[in-house]
C-alpha positions in Angstrom: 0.0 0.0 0.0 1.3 3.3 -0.6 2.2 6.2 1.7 -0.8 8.7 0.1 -3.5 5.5 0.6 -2.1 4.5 4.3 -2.7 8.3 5.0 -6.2 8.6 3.5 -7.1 5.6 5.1 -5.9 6.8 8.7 -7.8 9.8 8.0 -11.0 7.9 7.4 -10.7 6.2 11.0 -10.0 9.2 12.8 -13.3 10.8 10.9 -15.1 7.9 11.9 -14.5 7.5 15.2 -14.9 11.7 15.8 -18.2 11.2 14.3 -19.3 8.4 17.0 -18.1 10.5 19.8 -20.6 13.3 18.5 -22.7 11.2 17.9 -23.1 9.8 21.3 -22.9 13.3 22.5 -25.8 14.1 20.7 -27.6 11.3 22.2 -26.7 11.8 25.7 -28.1 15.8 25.4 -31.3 14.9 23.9 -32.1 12.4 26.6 -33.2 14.3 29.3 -35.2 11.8 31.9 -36.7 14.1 34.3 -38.4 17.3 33.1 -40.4 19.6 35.6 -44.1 20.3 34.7 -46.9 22.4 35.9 -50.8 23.6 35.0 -50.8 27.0 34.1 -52.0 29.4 36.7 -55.6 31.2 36.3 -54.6 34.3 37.6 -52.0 36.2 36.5 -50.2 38.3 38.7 -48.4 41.4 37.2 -45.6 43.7 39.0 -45.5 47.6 37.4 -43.5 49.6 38.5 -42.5 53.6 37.9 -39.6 55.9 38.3 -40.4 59.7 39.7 -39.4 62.1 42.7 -40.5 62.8 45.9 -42.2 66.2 46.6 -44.2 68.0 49.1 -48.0 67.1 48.9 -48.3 71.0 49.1 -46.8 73.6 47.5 -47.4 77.1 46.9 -45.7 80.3 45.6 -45.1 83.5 47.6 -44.8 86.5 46.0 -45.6 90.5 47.0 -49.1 91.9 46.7 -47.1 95.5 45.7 -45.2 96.2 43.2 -41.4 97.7 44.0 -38.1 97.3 44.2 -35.9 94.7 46.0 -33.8 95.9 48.8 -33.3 92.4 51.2 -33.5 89.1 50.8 -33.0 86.7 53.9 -33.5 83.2 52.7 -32.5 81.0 49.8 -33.2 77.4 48.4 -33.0 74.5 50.9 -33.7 77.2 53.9 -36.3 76.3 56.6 -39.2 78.8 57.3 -41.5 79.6 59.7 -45.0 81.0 59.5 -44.5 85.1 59.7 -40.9 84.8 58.8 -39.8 87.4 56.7 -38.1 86.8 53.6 -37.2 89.7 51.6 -38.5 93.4 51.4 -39.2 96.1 49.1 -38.0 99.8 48.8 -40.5 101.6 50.8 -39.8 105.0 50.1 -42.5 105.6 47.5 -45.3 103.6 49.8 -44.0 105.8 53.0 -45.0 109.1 50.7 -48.0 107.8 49.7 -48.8 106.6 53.1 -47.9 110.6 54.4 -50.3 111.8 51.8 -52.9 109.9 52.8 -52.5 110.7 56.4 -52.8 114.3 55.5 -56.0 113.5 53.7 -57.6 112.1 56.3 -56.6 115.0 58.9 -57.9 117.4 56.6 -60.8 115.2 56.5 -61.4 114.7 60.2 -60.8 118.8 60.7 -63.7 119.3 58.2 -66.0 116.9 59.9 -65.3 118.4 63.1 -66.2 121.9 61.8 -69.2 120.4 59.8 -70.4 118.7 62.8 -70.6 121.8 65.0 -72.0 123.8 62.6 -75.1 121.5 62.4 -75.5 121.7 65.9 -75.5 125.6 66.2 -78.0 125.2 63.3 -80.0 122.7 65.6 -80.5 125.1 68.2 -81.5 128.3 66.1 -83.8 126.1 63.7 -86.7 126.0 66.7 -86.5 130.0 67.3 -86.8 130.6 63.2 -83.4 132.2 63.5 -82.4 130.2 60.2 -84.7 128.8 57.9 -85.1 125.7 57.3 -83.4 125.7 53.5 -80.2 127.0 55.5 -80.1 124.2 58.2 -80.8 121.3 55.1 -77.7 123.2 53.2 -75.7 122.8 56.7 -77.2 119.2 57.2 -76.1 118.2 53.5 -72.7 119.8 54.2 -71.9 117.6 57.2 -73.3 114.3 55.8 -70.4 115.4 52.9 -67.7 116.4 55.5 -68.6 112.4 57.0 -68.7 110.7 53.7 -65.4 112.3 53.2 -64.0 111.4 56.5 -64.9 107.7 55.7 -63.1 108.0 52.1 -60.0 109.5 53.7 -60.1 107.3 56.3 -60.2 104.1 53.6 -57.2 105.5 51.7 -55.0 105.6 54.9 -55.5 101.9 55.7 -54.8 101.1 52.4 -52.1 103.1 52.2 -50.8 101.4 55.5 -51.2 98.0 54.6 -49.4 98.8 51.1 -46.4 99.6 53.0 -46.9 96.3 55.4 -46.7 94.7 51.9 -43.5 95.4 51.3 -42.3 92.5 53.2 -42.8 89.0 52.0 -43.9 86.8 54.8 -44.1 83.1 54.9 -47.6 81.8 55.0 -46.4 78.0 56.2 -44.0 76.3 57.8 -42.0 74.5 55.3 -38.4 74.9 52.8 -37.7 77.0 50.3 -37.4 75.0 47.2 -37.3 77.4 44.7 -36.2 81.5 44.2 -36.8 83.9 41.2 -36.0 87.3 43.0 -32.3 89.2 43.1 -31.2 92.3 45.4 -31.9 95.5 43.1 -34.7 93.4 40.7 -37.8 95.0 40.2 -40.8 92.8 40.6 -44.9 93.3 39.7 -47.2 92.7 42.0 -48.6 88.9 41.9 -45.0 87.8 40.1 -43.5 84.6 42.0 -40.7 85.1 44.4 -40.3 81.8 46.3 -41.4 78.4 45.8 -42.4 76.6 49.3 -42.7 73.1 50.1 -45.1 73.2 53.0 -44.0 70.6 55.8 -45.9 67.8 56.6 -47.1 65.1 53.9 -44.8 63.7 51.3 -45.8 62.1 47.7 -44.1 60.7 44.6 -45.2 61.7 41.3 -44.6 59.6 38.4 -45.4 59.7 34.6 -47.9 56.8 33.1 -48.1 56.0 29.7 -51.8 56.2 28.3 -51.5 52.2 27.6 -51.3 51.5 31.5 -53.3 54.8 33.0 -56.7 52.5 32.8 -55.1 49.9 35.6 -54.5 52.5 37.7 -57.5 54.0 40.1 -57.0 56.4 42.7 -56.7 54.6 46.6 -55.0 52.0 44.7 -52.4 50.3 47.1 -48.7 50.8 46.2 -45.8 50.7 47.8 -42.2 52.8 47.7 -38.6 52.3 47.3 -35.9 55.1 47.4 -32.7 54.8 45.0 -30.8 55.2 47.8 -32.1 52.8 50.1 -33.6 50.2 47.7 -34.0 48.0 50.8 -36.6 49.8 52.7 -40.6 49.5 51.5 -42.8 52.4 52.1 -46.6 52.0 52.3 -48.2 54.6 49.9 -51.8 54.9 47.6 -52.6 56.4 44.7 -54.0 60.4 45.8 -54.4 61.7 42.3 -54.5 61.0 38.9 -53.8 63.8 36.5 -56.9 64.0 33.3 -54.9 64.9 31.0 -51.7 63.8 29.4 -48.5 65.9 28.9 -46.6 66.8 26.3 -44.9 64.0 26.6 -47.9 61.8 26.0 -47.7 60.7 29.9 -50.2 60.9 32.8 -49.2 62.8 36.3 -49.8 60.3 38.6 -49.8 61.3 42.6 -48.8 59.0 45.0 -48.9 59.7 48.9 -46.9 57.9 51.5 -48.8 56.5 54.5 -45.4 56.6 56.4 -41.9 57.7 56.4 -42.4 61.2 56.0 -39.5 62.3 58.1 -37.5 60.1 57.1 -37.7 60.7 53.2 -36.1 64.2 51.7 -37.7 66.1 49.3 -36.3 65.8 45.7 -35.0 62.4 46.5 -35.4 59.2 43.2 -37.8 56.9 44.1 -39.8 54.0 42.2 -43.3 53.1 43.0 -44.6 49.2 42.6 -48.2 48.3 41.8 -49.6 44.6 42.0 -51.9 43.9 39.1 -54.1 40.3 39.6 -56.3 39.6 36.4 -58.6 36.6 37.2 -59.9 33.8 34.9 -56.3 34.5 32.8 -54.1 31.5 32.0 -50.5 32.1 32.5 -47.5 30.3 32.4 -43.7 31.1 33.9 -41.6 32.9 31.2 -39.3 29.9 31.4 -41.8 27.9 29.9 -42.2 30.0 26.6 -39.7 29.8 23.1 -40.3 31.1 20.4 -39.6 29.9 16.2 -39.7 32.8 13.5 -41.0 35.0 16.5 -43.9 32.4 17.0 -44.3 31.3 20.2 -44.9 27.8 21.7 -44.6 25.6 25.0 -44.2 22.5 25.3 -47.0 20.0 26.7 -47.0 17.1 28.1 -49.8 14.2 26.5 -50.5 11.2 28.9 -48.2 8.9 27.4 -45.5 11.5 29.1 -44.4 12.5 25.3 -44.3 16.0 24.7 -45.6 17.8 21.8 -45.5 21.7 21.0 -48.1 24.3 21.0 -48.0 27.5 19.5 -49.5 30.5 21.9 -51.0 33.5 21.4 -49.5 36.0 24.6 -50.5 38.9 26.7 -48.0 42.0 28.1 -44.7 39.6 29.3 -44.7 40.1 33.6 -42.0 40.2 35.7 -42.1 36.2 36.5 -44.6 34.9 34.1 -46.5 35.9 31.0 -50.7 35.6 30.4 -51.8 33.1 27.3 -54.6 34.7 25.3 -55.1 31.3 23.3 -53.5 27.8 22.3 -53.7 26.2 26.0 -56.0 24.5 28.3 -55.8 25.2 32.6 -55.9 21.0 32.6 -52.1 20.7 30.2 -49.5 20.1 32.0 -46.9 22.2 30.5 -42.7 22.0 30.3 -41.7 25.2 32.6 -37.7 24.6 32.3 -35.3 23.5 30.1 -37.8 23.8 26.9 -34.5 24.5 24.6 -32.8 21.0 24.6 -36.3 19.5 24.0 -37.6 18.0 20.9 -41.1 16.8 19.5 -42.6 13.5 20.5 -39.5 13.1 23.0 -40.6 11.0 26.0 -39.8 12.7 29.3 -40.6 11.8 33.3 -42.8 14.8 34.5 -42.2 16.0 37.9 -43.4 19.1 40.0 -41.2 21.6 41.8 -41.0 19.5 44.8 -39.4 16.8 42.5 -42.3 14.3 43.0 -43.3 12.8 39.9 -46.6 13.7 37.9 -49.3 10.9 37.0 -50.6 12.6 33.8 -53.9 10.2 33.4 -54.5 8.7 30.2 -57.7 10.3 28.3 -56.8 13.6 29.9 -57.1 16.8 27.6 -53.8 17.5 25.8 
């Protein structure tokens, strides 16, 4: 034999013997004796859960009822306030002038009363001896009643003038922090315009954003709880307080979520995710280990009573955290494969066992 058929020859072997090792390999992996099995659940439980931020439950701005110029400003973001605590003030100059000419008026005023008010009296006494008739004592009459009405205007314009210059401090209305500021030393403001943003103390909520697909699960009292990015570990009993109308711009729904507890112990502005449980009864699902897929069609595999398996395409619902609802394809009596359902092929016979490893009597006649 020659050297070029003695190699050839060796080469076939080698082939041959490779191809019985894979061979066997392949064997071994597709025998798979015990295979766990369970009925599909009718309820599915779904997990949500949505990102947002802590905030006050109420907030308000504070701004001047006048007009003016700023002169002081005595707090700033992330300062604690108390009710009557003044925050920043206006010029006064122009309210103390106005506030002079006002107490002028009303001097003038009360000096003209006082004068109108004696006159009618001297006219009260000669009216009975006809030593003034009586068109003269009306005239006088008329003139006091004016000389009163006048007194009453003057007297209006002072105390508005006095509380225009009490207005020229910004008080807080609340106890709470300063969470925002829109004012500078030397800025000139309108009356009305914002000045401070105040988280009133007390109450805290997280509001998240919910797409309009999942708004309809959500009701408000709903149960929820809360986790903080920082302390991921600690659950905080919350409900739902308020559910926005309306979406936003960005096609989301304002969602208001109040905690039952932990209010002092959670800052404002701090990352937090809120959880809801959604339970849909009369729904078949199955774990998400128990689903594969072919050419994005889906199947599980299911166990007949001669303990073959054979594979049923599904129709599925929104995928859950643990397990996934099937719309159509499945019964609640199959028993289906919920592990391992990649190294398994059609008709393959398999020992069915539960979770607690005992084994599964699948009855013969039973639905399939």
């Amino acid at each position: 034999m020659s050297t070029i058929q003695t190699l050839v020859t060796s080469m076939m072997i080698i082939c041959s013997i490779t191809l019985t090792g894979c061979s066997k390999d392949v064997a071994e992996t597709e025998h798979i004796p015990f295979v766990m099995v369970a009925q599909p659940e009718t309820t599915h439980n779904e997990q949500k859960s949505y990102a947002g931020d802590v905030q006050a439950r109420q907030q308000t701005a504070l701004a001047f009822r006048v007009g003016g110029q700023i002169i002081e400003r005595y707090v700033d973001v992330g300062d604690q306030v108390k009710v009557g605590q003044v925050l920043a003030k206006l010029d006064v100059k122009d309210a103390q002038l106005q506030l002079n000419a006002a107490q002028a008026q009303l001097e003038s005023a009360q000096s003209t009363s006082k004068n109108a008010e004696a006159e009618l009296k001297r006219f009260k006494q000669l009216l009975p001896m006809n030593a003034v008739s009586r068109s003269q004592y009306d005239a006088v009459e008329n003139q006091y009643k004016s000389a009163m009405s006048g007194l009453k205007q003057a007297q209006s314009n002072y105390d508005v003038s006095r509380n225009q210059t009490g207005y020229n401090q910004l008080l807080a209305n609340k106890n709470g922090v300063i969470t925002a500021r829109n004012i500078e030393v030397g800025q000139v403001v309108a009356a009305g315009q914002a000045a401070y943003q105040i988280a009133i103390a007390g109450d805290r909520e997280v509001v998240i954003g919910v797409p309009e697909q999942a708004i309809a699960d959500i009701k408000v009292g709903q149960t929820a709880w809360v986790t903080l990015w920082s302390k991921p570990q600690d659950k905080f009993s919350a409900y739902v307080r308020e559910i926005s109308p309306a979406a936003d711009q960005s096609r989301t729904f304002s969602v208001k979520v109040a905690l039952r507890e932990g209010n002092s112990a959670i800052q404002l502005g701090q990352s937090a995710r809120v959880f809801f449980n959604h339970t849909e009864q009369n729904v078949l699902s199955v774990p998400l280990s128990s689903v594969s897929a072919i050419e994005k069609q889906a199947y599980v595999w299911v166990v007949k009573p001669d303990q073959s398996i054979h594979k049923v395409f599904v129709s599925l619902g929104a995928y859950g955290r643990d397990s996934v609802p099937v719309l159509s394809g499945l019964k609640a009596t199959d028993y289906v494969v919920i592990g391992g359902v990649h190294l398994l092929r059609e008709k393959q016979k398999i020992q069915p066992i539960d979770r607690e490893n005992r084994a599964v009597n699948i009855q013969a006649g039973a639905p399939s």
